[in-house]
C-alpha positions as CSV (number, residue, x, y, z in Angstrom):
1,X,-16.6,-73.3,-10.3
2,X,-17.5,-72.5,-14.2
3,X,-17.2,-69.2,-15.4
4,X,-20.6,-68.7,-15.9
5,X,-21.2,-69.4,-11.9
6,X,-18.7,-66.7,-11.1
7,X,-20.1,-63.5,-9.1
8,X,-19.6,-59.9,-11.1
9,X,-17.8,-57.3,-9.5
10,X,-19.4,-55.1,-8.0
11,X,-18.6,-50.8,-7.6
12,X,-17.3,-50.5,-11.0
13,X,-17.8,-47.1,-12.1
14,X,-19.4,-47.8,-15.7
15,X,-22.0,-49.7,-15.9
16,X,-23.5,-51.5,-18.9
17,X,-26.4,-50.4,-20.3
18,X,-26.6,-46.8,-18.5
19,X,-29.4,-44.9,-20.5
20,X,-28.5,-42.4,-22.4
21,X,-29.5,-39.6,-20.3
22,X,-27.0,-40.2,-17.8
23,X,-23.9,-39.9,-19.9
24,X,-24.0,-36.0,-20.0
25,X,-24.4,-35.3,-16.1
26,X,-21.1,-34.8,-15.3
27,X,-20.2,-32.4,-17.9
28,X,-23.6,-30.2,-17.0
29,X,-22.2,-30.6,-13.2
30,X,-19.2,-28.8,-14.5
31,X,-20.6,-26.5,-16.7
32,X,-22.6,-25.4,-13.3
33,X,-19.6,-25.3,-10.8
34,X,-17.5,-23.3,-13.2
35,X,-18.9,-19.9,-12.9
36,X,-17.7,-20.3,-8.9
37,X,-14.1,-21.5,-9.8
38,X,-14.0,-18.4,-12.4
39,X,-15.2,-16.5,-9.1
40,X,-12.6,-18.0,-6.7
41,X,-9.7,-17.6,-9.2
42,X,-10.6,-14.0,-10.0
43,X,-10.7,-13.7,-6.3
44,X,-7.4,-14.6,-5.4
45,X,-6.0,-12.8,-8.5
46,X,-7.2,-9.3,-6.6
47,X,-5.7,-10.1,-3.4
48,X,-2.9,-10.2,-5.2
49,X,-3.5,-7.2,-6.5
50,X,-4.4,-5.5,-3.6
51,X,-1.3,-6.3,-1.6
52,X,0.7,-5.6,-4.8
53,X,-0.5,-1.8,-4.8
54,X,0.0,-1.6,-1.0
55,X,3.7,-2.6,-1.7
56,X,3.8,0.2,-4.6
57,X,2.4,3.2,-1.9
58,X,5.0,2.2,0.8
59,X,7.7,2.1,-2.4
60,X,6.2,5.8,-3.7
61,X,5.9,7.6,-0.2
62,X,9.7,6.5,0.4
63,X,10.6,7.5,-2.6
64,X,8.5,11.2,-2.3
65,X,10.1,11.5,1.2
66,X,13.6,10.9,0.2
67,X,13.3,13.3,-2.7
68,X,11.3,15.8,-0.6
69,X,14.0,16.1,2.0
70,X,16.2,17.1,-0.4
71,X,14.2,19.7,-1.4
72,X,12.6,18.0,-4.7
73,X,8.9,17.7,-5.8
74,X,7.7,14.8,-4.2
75,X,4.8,14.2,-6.7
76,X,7.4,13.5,-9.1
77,X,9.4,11.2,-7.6
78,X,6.4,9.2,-6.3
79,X,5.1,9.1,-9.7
80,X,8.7,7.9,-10.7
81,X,8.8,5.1,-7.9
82,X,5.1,3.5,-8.8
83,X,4.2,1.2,-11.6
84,X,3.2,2.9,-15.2
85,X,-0.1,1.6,-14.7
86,X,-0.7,2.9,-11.0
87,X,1.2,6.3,-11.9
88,X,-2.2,7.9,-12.8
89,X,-3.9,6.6,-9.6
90,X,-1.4,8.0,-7.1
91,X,-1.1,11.0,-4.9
92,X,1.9,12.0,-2.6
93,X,1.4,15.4,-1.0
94,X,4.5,16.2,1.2
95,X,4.2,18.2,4.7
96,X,7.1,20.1,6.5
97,X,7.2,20.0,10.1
98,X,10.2,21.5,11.9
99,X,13.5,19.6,10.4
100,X,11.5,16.5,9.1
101,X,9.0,16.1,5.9
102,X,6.1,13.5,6.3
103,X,5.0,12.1,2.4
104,X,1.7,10.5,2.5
105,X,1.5,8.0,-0.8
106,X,-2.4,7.2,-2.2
107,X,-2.5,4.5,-4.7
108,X,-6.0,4.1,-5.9
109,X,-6.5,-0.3,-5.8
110,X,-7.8,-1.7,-9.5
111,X,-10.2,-3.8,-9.4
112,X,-10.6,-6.7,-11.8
113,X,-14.2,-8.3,-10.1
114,X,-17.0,-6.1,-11.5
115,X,-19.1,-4.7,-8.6
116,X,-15.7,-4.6,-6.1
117,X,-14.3,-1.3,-5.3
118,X,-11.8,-1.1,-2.6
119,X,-10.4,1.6,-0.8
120,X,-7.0,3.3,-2.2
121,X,-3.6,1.9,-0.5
122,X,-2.0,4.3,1.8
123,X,1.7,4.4,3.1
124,X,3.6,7.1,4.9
125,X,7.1,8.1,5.3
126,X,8.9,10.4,7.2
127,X,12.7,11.6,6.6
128,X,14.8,14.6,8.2
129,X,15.4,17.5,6.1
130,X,18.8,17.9,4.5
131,X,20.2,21.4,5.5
């Protein structure tokens, strides 16, 4: 059979002689779905987040209890145990009960999604007094 005879293949992705107004669509496709990637990414990013500062209040009221038990400030060493930038957002108040003290770490949660707020992380620890 010539060459001339021959059938074209068919499903090829580019086609000859597209007009011109079809060589952008994908790109504005993109531009459109990117604002819900951004979304999903900055999503995941705060989940993250959030079960990084939980981590940091069970860290702190450990740390407050310990050091209360020994007859310490608790603030201080919950302060001490947190990260610099979650220092300023936590709260350990320390309560005596018999020979045991109970520390009760607040770490407020960042948020990085404008609109989001999220309740503060808390953790408690309990340790028996040193006499």
């Amino acid at each position: 059979m010539p060459y001339s005879r021959r059938k074209k293949p068919t499903g090829t992705p580019y086609r000859r002689g597209a007009r011109a107004g079809d060589r952008g669509q994908v790109a504005i496709e993109y531009l459109g779905f990117l604002p819900i990637l951004v979304l999903v990414g900055m999503a995941a990013v705060q989940l993250g987040l959030i079960a990084y500062t939980a981590q940091q209040a069970g860290t702190a009221a450990r740390a407050g209890a310990r050091s209360a038990s020994l007859r310490e400030s608790a603030e201080t060493a919950c302060a001490a145990a947190v990260s610099s930038w979650l220092a300023d957002g936590t709260d350990c108040p320390a309560s005596y009960g018999g020979d045991e003290v109970t520390v009760t770490a607040t770490v407020e949660i960042p948020s990085i999604v404008p609109g989001w707020e999220f309740d503060p992380a808390t953790r408690t620890a309990t340790m028996p007094l040193d006499h």
